[in-house]
N, C-alpha and C positions, 0 to 999 in steps of 0.2 A: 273190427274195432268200431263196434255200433256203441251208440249216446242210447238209454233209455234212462226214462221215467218208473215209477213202480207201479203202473197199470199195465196191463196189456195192452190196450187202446194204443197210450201213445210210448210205449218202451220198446227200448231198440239193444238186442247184446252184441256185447263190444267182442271184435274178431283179433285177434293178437297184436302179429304182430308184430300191435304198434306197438309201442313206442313209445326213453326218455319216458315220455307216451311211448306206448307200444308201436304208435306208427313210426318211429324214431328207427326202431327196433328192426324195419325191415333190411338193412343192409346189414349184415354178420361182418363182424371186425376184419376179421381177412380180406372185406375188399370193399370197405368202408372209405371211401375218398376224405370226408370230415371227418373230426374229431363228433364225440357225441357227446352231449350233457350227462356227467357221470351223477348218476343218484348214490352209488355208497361205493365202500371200496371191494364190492363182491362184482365189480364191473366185467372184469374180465372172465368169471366163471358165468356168468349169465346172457352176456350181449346187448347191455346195457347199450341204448344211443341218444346224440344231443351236442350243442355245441360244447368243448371244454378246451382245456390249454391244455398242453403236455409242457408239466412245469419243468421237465429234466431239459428240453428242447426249446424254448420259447422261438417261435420265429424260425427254425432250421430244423432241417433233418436231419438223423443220425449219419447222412450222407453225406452233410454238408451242405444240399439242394433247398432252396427257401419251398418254407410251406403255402406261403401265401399265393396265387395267383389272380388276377382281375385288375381291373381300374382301381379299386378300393384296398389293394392288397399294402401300398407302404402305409395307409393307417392304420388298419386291422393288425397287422403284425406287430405297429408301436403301442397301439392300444394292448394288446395279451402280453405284450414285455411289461406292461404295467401292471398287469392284473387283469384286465374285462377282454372277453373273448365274446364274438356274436358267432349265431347263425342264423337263417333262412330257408325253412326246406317247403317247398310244396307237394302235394300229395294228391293227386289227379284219379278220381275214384267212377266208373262208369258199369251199371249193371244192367241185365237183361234176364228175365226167365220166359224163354219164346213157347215152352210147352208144359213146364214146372208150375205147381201150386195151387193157390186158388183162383187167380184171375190170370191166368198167364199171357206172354205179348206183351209186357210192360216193360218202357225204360227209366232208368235215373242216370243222376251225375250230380256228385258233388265234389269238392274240390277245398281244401284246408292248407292254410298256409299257416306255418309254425314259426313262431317270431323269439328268437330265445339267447338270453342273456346268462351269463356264468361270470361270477367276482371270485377271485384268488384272496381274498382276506389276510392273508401274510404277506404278500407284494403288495396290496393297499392301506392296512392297516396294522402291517405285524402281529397280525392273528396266525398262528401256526398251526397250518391246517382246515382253519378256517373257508368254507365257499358260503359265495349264495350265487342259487340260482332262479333263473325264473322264463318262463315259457307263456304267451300268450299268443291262442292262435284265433284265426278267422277264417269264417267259412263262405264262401262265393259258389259260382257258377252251378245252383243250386236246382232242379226240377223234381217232380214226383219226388220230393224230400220226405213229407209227411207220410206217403198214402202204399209206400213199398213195401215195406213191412206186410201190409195186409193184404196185399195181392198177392206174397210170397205166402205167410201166414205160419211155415214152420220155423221152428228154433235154428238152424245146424246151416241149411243151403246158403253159401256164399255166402257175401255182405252186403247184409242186406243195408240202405244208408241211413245215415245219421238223423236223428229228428230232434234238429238244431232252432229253436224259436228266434233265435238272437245270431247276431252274425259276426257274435266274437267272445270269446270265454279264456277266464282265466284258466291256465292247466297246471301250472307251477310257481310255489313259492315260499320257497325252503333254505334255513338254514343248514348248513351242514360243518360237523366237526369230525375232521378226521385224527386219528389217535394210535400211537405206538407203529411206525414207520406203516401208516396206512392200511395196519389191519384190520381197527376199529370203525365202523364207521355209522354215526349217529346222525339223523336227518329228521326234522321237524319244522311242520309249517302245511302248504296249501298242497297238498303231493297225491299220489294216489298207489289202491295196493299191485295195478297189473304195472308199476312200473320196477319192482321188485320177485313176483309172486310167479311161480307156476308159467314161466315165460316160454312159449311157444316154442317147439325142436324144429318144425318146419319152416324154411325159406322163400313162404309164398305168404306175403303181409293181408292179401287179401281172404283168405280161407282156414287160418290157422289160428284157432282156439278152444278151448275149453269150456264147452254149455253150461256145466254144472257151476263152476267160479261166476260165469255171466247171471244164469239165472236163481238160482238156489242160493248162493252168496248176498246177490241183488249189489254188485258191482255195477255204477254207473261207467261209464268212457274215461278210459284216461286220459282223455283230454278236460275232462271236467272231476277238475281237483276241489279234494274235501279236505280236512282237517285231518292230522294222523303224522305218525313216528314212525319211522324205524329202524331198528338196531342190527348191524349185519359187523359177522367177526373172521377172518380168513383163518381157520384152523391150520391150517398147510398150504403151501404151493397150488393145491391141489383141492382143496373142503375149504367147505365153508358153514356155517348158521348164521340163523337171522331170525328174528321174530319184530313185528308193528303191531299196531291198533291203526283203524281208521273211522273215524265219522259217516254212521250211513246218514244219508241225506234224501232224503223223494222230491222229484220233483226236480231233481238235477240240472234237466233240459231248460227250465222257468227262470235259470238264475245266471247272474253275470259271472258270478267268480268272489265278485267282491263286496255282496250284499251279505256281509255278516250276522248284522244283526237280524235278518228275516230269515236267515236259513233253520230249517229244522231239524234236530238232532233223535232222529228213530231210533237209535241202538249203536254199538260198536261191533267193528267187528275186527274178529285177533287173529294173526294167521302166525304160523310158524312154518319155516322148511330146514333142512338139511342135507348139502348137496357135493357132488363131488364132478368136476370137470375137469380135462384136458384140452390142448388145441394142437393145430400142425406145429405151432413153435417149440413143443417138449414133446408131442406122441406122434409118430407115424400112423398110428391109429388111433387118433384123437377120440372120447367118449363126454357124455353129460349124463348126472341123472340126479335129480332132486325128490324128493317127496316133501309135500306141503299137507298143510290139514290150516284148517280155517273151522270157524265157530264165529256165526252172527245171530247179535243177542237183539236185533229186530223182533218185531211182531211180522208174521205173514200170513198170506190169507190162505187157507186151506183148500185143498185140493176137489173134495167136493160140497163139503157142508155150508149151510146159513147157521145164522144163530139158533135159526125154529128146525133147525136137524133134517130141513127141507135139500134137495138136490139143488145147487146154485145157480148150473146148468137150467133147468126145470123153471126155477124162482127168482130172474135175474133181477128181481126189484127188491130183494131182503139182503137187510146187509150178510157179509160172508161172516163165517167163523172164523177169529186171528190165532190164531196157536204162534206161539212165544218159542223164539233160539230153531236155529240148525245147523246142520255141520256137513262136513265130508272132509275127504283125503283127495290127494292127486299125485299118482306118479308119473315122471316125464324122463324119457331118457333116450337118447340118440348114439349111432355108435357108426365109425367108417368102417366099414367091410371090407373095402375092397380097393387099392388102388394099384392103377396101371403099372407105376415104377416099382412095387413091392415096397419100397417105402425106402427105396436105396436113395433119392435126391431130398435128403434132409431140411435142404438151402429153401424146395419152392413150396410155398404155403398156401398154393393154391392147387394142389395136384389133380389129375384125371382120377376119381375116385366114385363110388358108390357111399350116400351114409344113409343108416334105414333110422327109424325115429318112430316113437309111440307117446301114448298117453294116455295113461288111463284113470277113473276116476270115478266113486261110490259115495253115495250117499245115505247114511242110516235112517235118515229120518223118513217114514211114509206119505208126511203131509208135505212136501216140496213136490214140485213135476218131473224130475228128472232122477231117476235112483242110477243108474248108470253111463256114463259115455264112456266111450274110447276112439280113439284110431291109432292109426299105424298107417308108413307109407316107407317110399325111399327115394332118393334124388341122387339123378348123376350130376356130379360136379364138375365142370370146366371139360367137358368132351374133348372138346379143341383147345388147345393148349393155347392157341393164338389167340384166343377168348377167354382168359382164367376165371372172369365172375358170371359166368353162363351157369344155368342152371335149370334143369327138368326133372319132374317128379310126379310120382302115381301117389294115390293114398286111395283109403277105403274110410269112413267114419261109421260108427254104429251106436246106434242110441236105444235106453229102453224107459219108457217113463213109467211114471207110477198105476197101479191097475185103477184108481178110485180117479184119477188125472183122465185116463181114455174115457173112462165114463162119463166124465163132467165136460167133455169134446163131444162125442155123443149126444147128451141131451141137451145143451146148447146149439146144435146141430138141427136136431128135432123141433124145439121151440121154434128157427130161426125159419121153418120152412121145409129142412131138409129130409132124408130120410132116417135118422136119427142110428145108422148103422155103425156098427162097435169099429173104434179107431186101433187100429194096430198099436199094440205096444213098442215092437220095434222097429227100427228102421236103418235103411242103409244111404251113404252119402258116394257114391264114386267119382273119384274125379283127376284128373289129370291139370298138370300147371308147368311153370315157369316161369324163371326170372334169368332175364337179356339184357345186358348192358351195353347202350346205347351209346357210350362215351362222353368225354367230359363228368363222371359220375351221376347218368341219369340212367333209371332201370325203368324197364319195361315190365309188369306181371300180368299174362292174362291164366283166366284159369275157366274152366268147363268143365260142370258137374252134371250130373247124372243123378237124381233122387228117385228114392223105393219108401211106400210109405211115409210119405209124407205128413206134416199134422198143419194143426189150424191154431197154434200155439199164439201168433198175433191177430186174430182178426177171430176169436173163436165164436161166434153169433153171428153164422151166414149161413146160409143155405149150401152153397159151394162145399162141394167136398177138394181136397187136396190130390191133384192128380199129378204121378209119377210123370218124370221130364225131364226136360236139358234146363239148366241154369248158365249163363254164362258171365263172367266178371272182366275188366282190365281195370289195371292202375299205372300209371307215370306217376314215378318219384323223381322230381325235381332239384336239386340240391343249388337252387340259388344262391345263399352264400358263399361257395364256393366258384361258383362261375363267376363271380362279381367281385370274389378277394374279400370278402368280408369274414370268411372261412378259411381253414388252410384246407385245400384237396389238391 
């Protein structure tokens, strides 16, 4: 879940995920302590997260046990009996790549707190169905913010951090109408498209996303919300459709949220998916799989040429050539294989299980960077039964960029110093992760990678070549309003 800009200089691609925000996103509903900002009514097939009310429940569980716990728990529960529900989550983000990239030995850390508010508009105004939500976060404890990127310099290894100018941005701020006992569900206002789109099968918030959405798309951070709709409809129990528009914007990172009138509108861009999930509550062998396709009507800048047909690589003082729209697909789909009981204890929804997950994704167009990614992994779930939201997992990532892309790393390369030697098309990402829960609903994510083939995708005018390596990542996810009662967990 990286923040970028639309240069390479200063852009950064957003890692899943997050979350509401896709950072939201990192705890899967099965062992979700809070409630999470529901953006449409396809919540449940996606793993939507964020603060929200469970209007069937307000204040109590299906058990009868209160939701709320903390100092702050008899307001907050009076407060969501009325309608307005909070939350508070922090997100504790710490990277290192000790052998990886182009300047390797480098550390960062930064750190995002998510501040987010939910209105029930029919408990406060007899709107039926009716919400608005809204999320504003901030970012602290902030080093090597700017300069990580470039020291990493490829697209794919870890997350790499945020390149936040400002130390607080709006992410959410959306009406929402829900329609026909919640299968409709329309949502307009300050939103973004990873809080809907192509969401992440992997359990690990720090390494899980999809290149070509981040960079080919030219999706800023879902923490930095644009202008945009969208329309999601539950076909069955079990499907769903959806299709939005959103405002691309440049320069994403420059702005607060709420500078309207100086923001810039480059292009829209339209996605559509169609998808079909299960979970432990109806399948012993729970499944997801979605296909998305997106088309952004931006201008971008071409892969090797100037306007003078010169190498850009070669001529980095001529402006580039813009070529107009591109596109792709994305399939995502995860499936349990395997679990210990055979699938005889219906009751636990957290069972000792294996689920393996993919994603894969194409691009037709030649003039973007990226014409293929995929990966694939699998995670055992809940090993120790006396630990239900534990979770380990391998995965493999493999990228191939465009052939006229390697070139234009090459002779940037060459200019910058180097020895101007042909950049691999493709590459591989190895790595191994987990998520540890901590108690009280704080999880622990570290993850170490292993890079083949690396590129210079942020920092491409150095001399440095990209050298194969270990990356390593942790995150604490924090769920402050729950520990405070300002949440129910």
């Amino acid at each position: 879940m990286t923040d970028f800009a639309n240069s390479p200089s200063h852009s950064r691609r957003l890692q899943s995920a997050l979350l509401g925000t896709c950072l939201a996103c990192t705890l899967p509903l099965s062992l979700t302590g809070a409630w999470a900002q529901s953006p449409s009514a396809i919540e449940t097939f996606t793993g939507e997260a964020g603060p929200r009310t469970d209007p069937s429940a307000i204040g109590v569980a299906p058990d009868g046990t209160e939701k709320w716990h903390g100092p702050l728990a008899p307001y907050a529960a009076s407060l969501a009996a009325h309608g307005l529900s909070f939350d508070v989550n922090a997100y504790e983000y710490f990277f290192s790549n000790p052998s990886a990239g182009l300047r390797p030995g480098q550390l960062s850390n930064s750190t995002y707190y998510l501040l987010s508010l939910d209105a029930d508009l029919d408990r406060i105004a007899g709107i039926k169905g009716g919400w608005f939500h809204y999320t504003q976060t901030f970012f602290g404890l902030r080093w090597n913010n700017r300069n990580m990127g470039g020291d990493i310099g490829d697209t794919t290894i870890g997350y790499q951090p945020t390149f936040n100018r400002d130390f607080a941005r709006l992410s959410v701020l959306t009406y929402e109408q829900r329609l026909f006992d919640d299968r409709l569900a329309i949502e307009v206002g300050r939103t973004h498209p990873n809080r809907y789109y192509a969401l992440p099968p992997c359990q690990s918030s720090v390494s899980c996303f999809q290149d070509i959405l981040q960079i080919n798309a030219g999706l800023s951070s879902p923490l930095y919300g644009v202008w945009g709709g969208n329309v999601a409809y539950k076909l069955s129990a079990q499907d769903y459709v959806q299709a939005g528009a959103f405002a691309v914007t440049s320069g994403a990172n420059f702005l607060s949220g709420y500078d309207w009138n100086y923001e810039p509108l480059n292009g829209a861009l339209v996605l559509a998916e169609a998808g079909h999930a299960t979970t432990f509550v109806t399948d012993p062998y729970p499944s997801r799989v979605a296909l998305t396709g997106f088309y952004n009507t931006a201008d971008h800048a071409d892969n090797f040429k100037t306007v003078f047909g010169t190498s850009k690589g070669l001529d980095p003082g001529a402006p580039v050539l813009q070529k107009s729209g591109t596109s792709g697909v994305i399939l995502t789909a995860s499936q349990v294989v395997w679990r210990a009981d055979g699938g005889a204890d219906a009751a636990n929804l957290n069972p000792t299980s294996i689920q393996a997950y993919t994603s894969l994704a194409y691009a037709p167009d030649p003039t973007i960077p990226i014409r293929w990614n995929a990966f694939a992994g699998v995670t055992l779930q809940a090993p120790d039964q006396s630990r239900p939201f534990d979770r380990y997992g391998v995965k493999v990532n493999w990228q191939r960029i465009a052939g006229d892309y390697a070139q234009f790393l090459s002779d940037a390369n060459f200019i910058s110093g180097g020895t101007g030697a042909p950049y691999s098309r493709g590459k591989l990402v190895f790595e191994a992760n987990a998520h540890l829960a901590l108690g009280q609903g704080i999880f622990f994510e570290p993850v170490v990678q292993y890079l083949v083939n690396g590129s210079s995708y942020w920092n491409p005018y150095t001399a440095n070549r990209s050298k194969d390596g270990f990356y390593v990542g942790a995150t604490l996810i924090v769920p402050l309003g729950a520990i405070f009662g300002l949440s129910p967990g």
